[in-house]
C-alpha positions as YAML, in Angstrom:
chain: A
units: angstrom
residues:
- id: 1
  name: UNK
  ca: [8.00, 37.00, 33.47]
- id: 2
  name: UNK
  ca: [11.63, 38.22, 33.50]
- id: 3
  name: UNK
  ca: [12.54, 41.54, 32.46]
- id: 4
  name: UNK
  ca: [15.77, 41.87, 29.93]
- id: 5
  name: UNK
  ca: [18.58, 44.38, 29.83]
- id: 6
  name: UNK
  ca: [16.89, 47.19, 30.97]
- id: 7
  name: UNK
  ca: [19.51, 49.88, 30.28]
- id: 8
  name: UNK
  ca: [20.13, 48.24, 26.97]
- id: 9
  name: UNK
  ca: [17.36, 50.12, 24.81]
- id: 10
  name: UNK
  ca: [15.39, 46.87, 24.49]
- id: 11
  name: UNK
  ca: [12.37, 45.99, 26.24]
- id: 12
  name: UNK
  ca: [11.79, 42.35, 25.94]
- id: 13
  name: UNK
  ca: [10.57, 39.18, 27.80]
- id: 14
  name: UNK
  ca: [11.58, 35.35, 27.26]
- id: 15
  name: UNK
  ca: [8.47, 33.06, 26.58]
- id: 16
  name: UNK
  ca: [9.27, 29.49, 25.93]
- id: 17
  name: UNK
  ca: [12.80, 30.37, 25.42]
- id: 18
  name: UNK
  ca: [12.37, 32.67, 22.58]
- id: 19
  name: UNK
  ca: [13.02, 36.33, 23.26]
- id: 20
  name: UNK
  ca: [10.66, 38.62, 21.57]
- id: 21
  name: UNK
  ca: [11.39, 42.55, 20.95]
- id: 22
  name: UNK
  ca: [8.56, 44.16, 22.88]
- id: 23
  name: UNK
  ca: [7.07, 46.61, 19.95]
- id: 24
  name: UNK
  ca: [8.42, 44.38, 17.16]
- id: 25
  name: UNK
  ca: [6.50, 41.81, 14.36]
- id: 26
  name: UNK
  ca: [7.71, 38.52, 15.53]
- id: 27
  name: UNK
  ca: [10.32, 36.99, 13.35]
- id: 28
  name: UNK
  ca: [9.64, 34.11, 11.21]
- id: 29
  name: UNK
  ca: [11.40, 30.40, 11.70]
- id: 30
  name: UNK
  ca: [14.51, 30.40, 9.47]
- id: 31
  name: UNK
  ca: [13.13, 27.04, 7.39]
- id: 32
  name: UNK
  ca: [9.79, 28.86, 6.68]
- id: 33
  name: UNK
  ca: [11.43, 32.33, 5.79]
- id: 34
  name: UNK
  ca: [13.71, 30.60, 3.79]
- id: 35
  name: UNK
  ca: [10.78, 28.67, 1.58]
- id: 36
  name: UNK
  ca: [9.13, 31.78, 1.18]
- id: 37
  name: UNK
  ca: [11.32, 33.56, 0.01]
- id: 38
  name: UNK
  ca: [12.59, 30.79, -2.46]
- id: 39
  name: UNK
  ca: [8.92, 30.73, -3.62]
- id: 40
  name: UNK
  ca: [8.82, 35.21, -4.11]
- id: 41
  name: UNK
  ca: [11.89, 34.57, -6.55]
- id: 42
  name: UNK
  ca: [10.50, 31.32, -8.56]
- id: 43
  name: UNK
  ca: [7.20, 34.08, -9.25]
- id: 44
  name: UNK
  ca: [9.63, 36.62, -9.92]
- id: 45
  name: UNK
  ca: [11.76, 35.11, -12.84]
- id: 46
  name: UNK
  ca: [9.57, 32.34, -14.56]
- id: 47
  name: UNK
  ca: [10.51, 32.13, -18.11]
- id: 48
  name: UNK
  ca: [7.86, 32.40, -20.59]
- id: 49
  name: UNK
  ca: [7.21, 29.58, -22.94]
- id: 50
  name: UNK
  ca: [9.21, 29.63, -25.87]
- id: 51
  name: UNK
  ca: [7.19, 30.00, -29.18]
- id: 52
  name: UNK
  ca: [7.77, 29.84, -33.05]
- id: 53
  name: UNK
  ca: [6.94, 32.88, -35.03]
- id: 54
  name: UNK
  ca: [7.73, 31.61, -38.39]
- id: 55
  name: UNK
  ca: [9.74, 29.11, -40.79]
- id: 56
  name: UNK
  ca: [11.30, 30.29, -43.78]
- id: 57
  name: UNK
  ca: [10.46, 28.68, -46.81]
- id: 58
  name: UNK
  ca: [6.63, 29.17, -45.77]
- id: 59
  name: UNK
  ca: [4.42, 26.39, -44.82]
- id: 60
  name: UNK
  ca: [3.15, 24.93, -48.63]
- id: 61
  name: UNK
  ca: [5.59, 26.88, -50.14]
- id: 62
  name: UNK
  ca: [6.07, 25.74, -53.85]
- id: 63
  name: UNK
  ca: [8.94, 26.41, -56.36]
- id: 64
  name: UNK
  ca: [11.54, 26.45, -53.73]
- id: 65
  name: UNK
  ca: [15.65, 26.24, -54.53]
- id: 66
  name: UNK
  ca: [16.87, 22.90, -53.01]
- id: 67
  name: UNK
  ca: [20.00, 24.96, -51.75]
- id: 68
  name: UNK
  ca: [18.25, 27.65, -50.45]
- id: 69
  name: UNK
  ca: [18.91, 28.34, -46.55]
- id: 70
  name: UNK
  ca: [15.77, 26.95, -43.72]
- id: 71
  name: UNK
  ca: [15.51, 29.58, -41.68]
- id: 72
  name: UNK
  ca: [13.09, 29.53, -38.05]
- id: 73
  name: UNK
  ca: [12.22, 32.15, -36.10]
- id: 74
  name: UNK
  ca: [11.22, 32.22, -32.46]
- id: 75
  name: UNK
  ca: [10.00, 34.08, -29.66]
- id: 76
  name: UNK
  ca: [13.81, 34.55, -27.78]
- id: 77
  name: UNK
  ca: [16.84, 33.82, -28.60]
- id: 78
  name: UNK
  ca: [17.70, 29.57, -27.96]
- id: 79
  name: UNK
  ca: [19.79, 28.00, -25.61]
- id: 80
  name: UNK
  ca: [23.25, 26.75, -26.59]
- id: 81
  name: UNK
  ca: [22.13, 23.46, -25.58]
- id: 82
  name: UNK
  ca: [18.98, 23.71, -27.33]
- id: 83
  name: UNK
  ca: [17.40, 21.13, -29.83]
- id: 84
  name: UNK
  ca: [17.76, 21.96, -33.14]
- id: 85
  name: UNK
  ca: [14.73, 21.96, -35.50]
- id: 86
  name: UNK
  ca: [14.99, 17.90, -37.72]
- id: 87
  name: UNK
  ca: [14.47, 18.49, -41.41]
- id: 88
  name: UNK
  ca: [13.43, 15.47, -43.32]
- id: 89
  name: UNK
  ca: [15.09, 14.45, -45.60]
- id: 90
  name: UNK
  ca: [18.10, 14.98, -44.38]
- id: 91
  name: UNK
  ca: [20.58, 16.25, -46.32]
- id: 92
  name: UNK
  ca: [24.33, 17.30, -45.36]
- id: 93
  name: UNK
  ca: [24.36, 20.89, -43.53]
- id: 94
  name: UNK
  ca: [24.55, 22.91, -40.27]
- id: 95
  name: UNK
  ca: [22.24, 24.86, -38.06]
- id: 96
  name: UNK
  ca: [23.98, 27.87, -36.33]
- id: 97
  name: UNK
  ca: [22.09, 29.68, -34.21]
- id: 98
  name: UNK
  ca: [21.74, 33.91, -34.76]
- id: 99
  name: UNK
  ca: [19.75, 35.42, -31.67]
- id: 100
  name: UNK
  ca: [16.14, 34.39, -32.46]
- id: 101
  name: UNK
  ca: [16.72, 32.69, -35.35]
- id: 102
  name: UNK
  ca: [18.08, 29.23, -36.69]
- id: 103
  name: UNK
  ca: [19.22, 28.90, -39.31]
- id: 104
  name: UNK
  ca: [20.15, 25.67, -41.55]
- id: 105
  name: UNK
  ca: [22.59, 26.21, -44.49]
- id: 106
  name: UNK
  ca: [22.79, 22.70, -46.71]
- id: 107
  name: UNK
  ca: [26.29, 21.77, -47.58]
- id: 108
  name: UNK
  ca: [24.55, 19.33, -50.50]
- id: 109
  name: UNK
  ca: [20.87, 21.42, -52.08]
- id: 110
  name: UNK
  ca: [17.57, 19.06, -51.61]
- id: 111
  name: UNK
  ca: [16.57, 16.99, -54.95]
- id: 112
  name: UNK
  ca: [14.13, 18.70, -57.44]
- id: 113
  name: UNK
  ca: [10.07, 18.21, -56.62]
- id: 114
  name: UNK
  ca: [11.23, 17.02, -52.95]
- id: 115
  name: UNK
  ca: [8.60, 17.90, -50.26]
- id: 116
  name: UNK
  ca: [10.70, 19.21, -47.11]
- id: 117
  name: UNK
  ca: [9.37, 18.88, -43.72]
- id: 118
  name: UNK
  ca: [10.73, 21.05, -40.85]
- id: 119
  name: UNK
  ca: [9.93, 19.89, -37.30]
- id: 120
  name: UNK
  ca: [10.61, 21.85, -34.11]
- id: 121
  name: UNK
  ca: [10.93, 19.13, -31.11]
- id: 122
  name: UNK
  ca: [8.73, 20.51, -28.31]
- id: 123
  name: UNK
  ca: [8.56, 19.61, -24.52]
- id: 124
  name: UNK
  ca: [10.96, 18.89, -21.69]
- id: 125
  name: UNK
  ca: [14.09, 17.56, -24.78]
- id: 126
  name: UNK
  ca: [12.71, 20.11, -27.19]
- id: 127
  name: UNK
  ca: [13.62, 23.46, -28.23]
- id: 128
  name: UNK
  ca: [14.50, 26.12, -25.17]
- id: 129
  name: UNK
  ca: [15.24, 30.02, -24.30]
- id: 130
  name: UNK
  ca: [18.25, 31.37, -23.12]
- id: 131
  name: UNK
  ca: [15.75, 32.10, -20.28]
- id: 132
  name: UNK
  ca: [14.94, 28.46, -19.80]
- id: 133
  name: UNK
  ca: [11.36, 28.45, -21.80]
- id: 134
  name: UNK
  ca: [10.45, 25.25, -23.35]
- id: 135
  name: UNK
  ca: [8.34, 24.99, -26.43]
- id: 136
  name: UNK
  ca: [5.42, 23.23, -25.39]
- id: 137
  name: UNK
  ca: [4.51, 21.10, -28.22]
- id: 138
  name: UNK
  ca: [6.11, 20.34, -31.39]
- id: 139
  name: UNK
  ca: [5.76, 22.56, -34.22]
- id: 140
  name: UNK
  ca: [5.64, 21.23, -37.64]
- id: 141
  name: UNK
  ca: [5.90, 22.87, -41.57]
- id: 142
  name: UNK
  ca: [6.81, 21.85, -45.26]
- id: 143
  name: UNK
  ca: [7.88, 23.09, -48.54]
- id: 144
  name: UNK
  ca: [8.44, 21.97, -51.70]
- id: 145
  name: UNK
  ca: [11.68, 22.42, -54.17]
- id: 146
  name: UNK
  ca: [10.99, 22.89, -57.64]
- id: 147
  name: UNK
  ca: [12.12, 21.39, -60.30]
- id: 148
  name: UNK
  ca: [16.01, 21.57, -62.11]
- id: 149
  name: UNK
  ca: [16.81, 24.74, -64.50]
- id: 150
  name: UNK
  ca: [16.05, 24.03, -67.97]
- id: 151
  name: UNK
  ca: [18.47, 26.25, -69.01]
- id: 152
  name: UNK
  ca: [21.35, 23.92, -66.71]
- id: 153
  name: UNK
  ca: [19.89, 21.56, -68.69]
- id: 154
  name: UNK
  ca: [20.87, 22.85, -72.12]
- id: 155
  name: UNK
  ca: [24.32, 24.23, -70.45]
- id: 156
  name: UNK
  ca: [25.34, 20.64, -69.68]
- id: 157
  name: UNK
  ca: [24.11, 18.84, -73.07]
- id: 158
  name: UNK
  ca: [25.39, 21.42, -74.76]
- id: 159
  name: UNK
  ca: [29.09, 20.82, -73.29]
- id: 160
  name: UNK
  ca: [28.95, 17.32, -73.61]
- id: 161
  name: UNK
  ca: [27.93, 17.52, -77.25]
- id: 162
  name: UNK
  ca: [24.39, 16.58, -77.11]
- id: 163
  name: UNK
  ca: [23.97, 19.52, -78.84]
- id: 164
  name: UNK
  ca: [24.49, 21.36, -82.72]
- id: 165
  name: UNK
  ca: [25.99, 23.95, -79.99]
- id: 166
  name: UNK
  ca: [28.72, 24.64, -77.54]
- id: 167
  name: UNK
  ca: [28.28, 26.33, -74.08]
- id: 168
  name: UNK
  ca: [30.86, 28.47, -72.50]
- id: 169
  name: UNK
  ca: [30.90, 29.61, -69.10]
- id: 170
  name: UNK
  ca: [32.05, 29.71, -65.71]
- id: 171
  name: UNK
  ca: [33.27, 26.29, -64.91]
- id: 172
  name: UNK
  ca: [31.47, 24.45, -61.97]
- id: 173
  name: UNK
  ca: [33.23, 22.18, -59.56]
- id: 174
  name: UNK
  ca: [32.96, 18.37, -60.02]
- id: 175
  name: UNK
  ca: [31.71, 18.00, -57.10]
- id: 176
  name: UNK
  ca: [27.75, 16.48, -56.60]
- id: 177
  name: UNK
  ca: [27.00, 19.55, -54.30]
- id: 178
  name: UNK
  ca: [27.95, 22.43, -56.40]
- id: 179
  name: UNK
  ca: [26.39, 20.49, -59.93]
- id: 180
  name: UNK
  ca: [23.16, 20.13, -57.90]
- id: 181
  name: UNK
  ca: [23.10, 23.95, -57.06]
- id: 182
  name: UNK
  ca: [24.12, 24.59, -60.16]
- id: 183
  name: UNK
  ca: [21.28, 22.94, -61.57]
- id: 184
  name: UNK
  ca: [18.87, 25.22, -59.52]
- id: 185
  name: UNK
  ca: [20.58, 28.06, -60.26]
- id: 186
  name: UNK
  ca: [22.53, 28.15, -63.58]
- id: 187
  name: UNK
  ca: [25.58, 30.38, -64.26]
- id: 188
  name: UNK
  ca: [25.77, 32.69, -66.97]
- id: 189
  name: UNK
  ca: [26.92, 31.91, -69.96]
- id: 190
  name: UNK
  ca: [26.66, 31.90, -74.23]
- id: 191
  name: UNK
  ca: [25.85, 29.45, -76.38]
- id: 192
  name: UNK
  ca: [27.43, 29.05, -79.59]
- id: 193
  name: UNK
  ca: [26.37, 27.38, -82.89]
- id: 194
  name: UNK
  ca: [28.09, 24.91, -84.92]
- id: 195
  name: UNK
  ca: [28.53, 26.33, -88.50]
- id: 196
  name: UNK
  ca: [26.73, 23.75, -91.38]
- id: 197
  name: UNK
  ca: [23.82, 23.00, -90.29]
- id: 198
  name: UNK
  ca: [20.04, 23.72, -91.87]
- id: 199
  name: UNK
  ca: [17.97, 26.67, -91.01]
- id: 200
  name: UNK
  ca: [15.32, 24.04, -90.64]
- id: 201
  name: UNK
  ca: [17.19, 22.89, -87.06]
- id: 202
  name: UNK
  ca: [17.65, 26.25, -85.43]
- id: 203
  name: UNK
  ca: [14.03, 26.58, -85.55]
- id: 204
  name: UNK
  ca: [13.55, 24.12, -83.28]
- id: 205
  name: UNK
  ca: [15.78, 26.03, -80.26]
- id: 206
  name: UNK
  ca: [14.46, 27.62, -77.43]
- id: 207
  name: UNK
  ca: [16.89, 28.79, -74.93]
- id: 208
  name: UNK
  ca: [15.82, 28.25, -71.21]
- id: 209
  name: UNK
  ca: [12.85, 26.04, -72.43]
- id: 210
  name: UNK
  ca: [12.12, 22.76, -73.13]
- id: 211
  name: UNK
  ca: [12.41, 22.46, -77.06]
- id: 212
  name: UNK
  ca: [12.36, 19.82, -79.65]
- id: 213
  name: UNK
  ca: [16.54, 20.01, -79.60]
- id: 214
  name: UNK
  ca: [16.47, 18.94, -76.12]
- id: 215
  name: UNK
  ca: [14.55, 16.14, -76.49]
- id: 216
  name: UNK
  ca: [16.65, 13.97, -79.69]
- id: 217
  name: UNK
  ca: [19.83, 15.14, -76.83]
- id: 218
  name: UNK
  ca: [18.22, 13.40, -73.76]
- id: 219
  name: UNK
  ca: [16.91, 11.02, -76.17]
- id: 220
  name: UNK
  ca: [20.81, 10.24, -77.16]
- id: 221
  name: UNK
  ca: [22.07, 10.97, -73.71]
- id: 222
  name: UNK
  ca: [19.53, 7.79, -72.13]
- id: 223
  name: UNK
  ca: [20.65, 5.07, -75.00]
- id: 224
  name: UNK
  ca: [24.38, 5.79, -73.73]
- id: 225
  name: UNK
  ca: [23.47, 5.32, -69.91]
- id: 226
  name: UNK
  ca: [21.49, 2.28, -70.30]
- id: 227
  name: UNK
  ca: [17.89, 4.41, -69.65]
- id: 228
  name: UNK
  ca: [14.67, 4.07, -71.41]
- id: 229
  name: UNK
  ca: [15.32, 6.76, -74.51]
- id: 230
  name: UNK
  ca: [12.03, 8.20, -74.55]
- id: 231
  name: UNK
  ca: [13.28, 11.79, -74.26]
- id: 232
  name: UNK
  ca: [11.62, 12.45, -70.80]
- id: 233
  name: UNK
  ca: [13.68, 14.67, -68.22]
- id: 234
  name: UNK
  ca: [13.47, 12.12, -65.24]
- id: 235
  name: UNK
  ca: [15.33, 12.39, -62.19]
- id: 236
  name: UNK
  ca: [17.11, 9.07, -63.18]
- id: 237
  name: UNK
  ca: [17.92, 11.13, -66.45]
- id: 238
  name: UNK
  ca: [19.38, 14.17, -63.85]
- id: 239
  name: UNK
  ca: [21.59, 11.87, -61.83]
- id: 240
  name: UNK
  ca: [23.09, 10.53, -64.60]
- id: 241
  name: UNK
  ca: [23.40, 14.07, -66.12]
- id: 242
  name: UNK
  ca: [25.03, 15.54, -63.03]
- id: 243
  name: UNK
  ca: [26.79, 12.57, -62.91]
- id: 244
  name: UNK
  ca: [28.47, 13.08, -66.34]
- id: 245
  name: UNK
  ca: [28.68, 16.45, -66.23]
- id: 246
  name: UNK
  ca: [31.33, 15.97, -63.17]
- id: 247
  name: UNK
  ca: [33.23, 13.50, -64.82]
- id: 248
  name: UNK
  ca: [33.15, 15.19, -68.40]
- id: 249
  name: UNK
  ca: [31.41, 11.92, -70.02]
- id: 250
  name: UNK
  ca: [31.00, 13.39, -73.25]
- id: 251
  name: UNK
  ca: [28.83, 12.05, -76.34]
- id: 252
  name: UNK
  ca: [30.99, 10.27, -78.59]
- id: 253
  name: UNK
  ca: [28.37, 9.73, -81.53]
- id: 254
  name: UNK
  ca: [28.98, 13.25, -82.67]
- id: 255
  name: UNK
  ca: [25.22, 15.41, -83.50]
- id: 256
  name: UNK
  ca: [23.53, 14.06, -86.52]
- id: 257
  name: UNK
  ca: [20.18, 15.62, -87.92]
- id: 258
  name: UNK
  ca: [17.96, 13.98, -91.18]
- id: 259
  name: UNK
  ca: [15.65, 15.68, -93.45]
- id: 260
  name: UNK
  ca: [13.35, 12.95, -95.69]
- id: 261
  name: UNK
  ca: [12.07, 14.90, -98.33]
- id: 262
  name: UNK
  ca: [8.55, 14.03, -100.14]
- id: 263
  name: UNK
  ca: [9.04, 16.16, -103.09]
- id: 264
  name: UNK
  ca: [10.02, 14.18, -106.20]
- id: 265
  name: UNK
  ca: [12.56, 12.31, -106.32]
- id: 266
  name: UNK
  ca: [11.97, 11.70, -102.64]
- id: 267
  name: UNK
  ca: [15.76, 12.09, -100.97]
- id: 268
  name: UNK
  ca: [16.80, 11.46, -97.32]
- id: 269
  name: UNK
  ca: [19.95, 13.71, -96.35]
- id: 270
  name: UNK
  ca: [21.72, 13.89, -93.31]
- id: 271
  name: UNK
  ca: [24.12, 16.13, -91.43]
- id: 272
  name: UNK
  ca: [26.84, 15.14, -89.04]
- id: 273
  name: UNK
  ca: [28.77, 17.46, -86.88]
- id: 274
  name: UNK
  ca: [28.13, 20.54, -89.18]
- id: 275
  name: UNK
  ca: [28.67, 18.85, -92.85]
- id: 276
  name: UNK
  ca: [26.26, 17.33, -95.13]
- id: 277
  name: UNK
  ca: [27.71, 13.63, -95.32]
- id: 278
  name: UNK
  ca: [24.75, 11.69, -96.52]
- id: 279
  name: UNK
  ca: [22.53, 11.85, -99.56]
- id: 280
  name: UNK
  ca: [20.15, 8.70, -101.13]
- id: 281
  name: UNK
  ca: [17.21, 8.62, -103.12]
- id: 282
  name: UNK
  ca: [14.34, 6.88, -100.64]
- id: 283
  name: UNK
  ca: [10.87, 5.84, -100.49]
- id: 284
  name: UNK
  ca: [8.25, 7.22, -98.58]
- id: 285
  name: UNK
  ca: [4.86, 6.12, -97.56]
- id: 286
  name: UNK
  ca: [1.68, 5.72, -100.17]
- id: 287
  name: UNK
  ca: [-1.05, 7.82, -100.01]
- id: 288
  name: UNK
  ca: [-3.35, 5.28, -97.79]
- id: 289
  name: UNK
  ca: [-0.16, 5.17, -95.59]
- id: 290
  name: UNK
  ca: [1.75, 8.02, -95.26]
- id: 291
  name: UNK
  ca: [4.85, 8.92, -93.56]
- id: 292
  name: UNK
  ca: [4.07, 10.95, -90.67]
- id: 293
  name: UNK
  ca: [5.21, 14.67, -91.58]
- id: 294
  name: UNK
  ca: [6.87, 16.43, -88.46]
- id: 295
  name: UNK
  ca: [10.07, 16.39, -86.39]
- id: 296
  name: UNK
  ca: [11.11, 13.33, -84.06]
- id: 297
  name: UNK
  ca: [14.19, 11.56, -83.12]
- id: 298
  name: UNK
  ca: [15.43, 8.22, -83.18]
- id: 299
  name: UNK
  ca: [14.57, 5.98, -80.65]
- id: 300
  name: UNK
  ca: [15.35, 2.79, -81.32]
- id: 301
  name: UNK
  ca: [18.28, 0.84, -83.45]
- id: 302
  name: UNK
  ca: [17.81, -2.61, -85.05]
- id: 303
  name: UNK
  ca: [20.90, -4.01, -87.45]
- id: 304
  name: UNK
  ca: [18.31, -6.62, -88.55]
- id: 305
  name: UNK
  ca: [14.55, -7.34, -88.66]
- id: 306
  name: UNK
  ca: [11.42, -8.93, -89.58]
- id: 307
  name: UNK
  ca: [8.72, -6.55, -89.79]
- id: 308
  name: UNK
  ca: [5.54, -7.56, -89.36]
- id: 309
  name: UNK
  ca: [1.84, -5.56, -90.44]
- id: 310
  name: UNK
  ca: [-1.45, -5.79, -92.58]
- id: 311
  name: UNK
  ca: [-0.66, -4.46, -96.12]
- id: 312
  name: UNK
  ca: [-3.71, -2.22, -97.71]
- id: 313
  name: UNK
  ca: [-5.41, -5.01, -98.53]
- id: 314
  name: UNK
  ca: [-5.88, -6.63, -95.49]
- id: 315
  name: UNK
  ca: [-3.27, -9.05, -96.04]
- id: 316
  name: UNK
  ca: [-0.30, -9.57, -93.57]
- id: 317
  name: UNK
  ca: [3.65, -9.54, -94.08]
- id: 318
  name: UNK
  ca: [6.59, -10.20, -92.23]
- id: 319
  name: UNK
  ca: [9.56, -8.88, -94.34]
- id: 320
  name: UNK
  ca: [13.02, -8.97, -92.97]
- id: 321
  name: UNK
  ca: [14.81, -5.60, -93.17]
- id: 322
  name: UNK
  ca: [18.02, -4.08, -92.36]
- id: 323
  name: UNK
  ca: [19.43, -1.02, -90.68]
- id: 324
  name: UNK
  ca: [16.40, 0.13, -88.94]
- id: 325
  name: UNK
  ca: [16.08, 3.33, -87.28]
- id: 326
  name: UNK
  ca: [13.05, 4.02, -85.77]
- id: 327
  name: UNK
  ca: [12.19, 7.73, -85.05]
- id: 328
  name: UNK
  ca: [8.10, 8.44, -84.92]
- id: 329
  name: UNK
  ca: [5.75, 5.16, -83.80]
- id: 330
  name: UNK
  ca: [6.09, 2.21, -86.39]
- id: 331
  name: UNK
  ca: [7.98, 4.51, -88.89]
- id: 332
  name: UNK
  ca: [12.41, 3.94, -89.67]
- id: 333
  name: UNK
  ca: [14.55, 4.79, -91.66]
- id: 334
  name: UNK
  ca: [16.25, 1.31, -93.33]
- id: 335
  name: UNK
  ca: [17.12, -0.75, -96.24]
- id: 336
  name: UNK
  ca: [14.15, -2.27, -98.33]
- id: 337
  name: UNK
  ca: [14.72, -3.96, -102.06]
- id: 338
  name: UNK
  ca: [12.65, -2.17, -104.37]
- id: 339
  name: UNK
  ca: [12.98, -1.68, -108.27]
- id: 340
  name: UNK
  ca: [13.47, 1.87, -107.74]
- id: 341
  name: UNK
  ca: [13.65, 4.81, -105.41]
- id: 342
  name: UNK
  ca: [12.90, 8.41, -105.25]
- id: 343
  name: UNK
  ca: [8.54, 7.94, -104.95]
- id: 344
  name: UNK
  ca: [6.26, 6.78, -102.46]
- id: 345
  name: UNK
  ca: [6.53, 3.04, -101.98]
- id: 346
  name: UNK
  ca: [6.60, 2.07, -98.67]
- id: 347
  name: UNK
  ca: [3.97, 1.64, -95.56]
- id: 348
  name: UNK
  ca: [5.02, 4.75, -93.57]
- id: 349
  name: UNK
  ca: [8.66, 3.99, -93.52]
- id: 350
  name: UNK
  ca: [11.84, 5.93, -95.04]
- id: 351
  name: UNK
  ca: [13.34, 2.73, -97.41]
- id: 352
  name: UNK
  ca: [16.68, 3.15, -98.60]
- id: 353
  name: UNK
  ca: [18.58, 1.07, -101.22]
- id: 354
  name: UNK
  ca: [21.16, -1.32, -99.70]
- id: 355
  name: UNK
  ca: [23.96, 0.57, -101.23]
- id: 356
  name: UNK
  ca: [23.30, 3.29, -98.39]
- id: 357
  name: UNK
  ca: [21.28, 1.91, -95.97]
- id: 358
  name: UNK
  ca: [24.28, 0.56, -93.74]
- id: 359
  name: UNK
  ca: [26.00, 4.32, -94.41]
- id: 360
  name: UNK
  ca: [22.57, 6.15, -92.87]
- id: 361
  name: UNK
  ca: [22.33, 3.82, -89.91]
- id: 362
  name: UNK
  ca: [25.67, 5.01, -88.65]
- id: 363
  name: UNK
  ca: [24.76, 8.53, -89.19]
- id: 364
  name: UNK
  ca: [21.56, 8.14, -87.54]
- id: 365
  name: UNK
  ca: [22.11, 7.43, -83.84]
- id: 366
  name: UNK
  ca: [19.92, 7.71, -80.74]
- id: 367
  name: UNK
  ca: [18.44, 10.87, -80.74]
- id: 368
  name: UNK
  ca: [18.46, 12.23, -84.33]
- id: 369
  name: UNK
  ca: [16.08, 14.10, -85.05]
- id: 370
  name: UNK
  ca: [14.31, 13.63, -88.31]
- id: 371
  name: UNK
  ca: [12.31, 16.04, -90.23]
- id: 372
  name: UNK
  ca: [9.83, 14.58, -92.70]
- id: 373
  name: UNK
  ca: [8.94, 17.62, -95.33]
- id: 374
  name: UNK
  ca: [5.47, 17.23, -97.13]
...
């Protein structure tokens, strides 16, 4: 053993050429103390796994406004380089990121009765902290939108004269996005009346709900765009709405409404843009078939016809007929020669004399409604 530096305040000895403080731990090997060390820090600053607290619409969520904003929040704040949460369907928008939240703002609203699912991408290419947490698995939710305003509905039938009624209102852009939020959530606005027409109509009106008016205007609205004109507010009958309510595609039939009257002399009269124009004795149905008393609108047009049925007595007919307007089942309006008008002759229908039958079938277009009075 060789003593070293005695007179240098360190007592040591060299063993195997490594010099060790006499009174001192002996040091570790750099390598080792290195690891170890690497190993204190990993311990000391693991991030925690990411999580997701909630998702705004809630999970089942029903009656939701297609342009409302998706909104998750998680456990931290994300990454900048996180992945963003996948809605499907996709629609045109952008998530932006505010602390521990996400937040998805659509440029274009989700259709009406559309079920929305929201999926947060989990694992190593998932979602991520700004401390480096992963999500561990992928986290998944849904809503569902509900369906278009009724009152939009009226707004836009009402402006392109579907309607015995004008809207006015703040004007929305002609653009698909803002008619489809517009059509969750409706401006404000008045509707207005057109002078001239009979009590007997404005009883049918219900503002903000699905009325009797609204269905002879769809009913007119689907014979001009080549749908089925069965009155029903389908989402073929929205696009095309939205569609026209853009462009300004405005009804060019003008509003008609009919009242058949069963007192004696029977009479069918009909209004046209706010004035009585038409006026002709008519025949309704006998006793064993009656004309169906109620409110409906015309649904299908026929210059020409042979109808065909069983008569009372079991016998069966095929009579050609013109100007037929169809407005509840089996029963029109149109021309039928008879010896006389003004009584109960017919088999449910309205018959008119030919000197006014052609005049009513112009009046009458798709979606008139007619009112047959006991």
């Amino acid at each position: 053993m060789i003593l070293i530096g005695a007179g240098t305040g360190v007592a040591g000895a060299i063993t195997a050429g490594v010099v060790i403080a006499t009174g001192s731990p002996a040091p570790e090997p750099v390598a080792a103390g290195a690891a170890a060390m690497a190993v204190r820090a990993a311990g000391r600053h693991a991030a925690a796994p990411l999580g997701v607290v909630s998702v705004t619409p809630g999970n089942g969520a029903n009656g939701v406004s297609g342009s409302a904003p998706v909104t998750v929040t998680f456990t931290s704040g994300l990454a900048a380089s996180s992945a963003m949460p996948v809605l499907s369907p996709a629609v045109a928008g952008q998530w932006a990121v505010d602390g521990d939240k996400a937040v998805f703002t659509p440029r274009r609203p989700f259709a009406a009765s559309t079920r929305v699912r929201v999926r947060v991408p989990g694992g190593v290419a998932g979602a991520r902290s700004v401390e480096g947490g992963q999500l561990p698995q992928s986290w998944e939710s849904s809503f569902t939108t509900r369906g278009y305003s009724v009152l939009r509905l009226q707004q836009i039938l009402a402006q392109l004269g579907y309607l015995p009624m004008t809207w006015t209102g703040p004007a929305v852009p002609a653009t698909g996005a803002a008619q489809l939020a517009a059509a969750y959530d409706p401006p404000a606005g008045t509707f207005q009346w057109q002078r001239g027409y009979p009590d007997e109509l404005r009883h049918f009106w219900q503002q903000g709900s699905s009325n009797l008016l609204d269905t002879g205007a769809i009913t007119g609205f689907e014979a001009d765009h080549g749908l089925t004109p069965d009155g029903t507010i389908s989402s073929a009958v929205w696009t095309d709405l939205l569609k026209a309510a853009a462009s300004g595609r405005r009804n060019t039939h003008g509003y008609s409404y009919a009242i058949a009257s069963q007192s004696i002399p029977e009479k069918l009269t009909i209004w046209h843009n706010g004035r009585k124009v038409f006026t002709s004795y008519a025949n309704t149905g006998i006793p064993s078939r009656p004309t169906p008393v109620g409110t409906t609108p015309v649904y299908e047009k026929l210059p020409f016809q042979v109808m065909q049925g069983t008569n009372p007595d079991g016998s069966h007919y095929a009579d050609p007929v013109e100007w037929v307007s169809y407005f509840n089942g089996g029963s029109a309006v149109h021309y039928f020669p008879r010896g006389g008008y003004g009584y109960p002759q017919s088999l449910g229908c309205v018959e008119l004399p030919a000197s006014t039958a052609e005049a009513a079938y112009h009046y009458l277009p798709y979606g008139t409604l007619v009112t047959v009075t006991p």
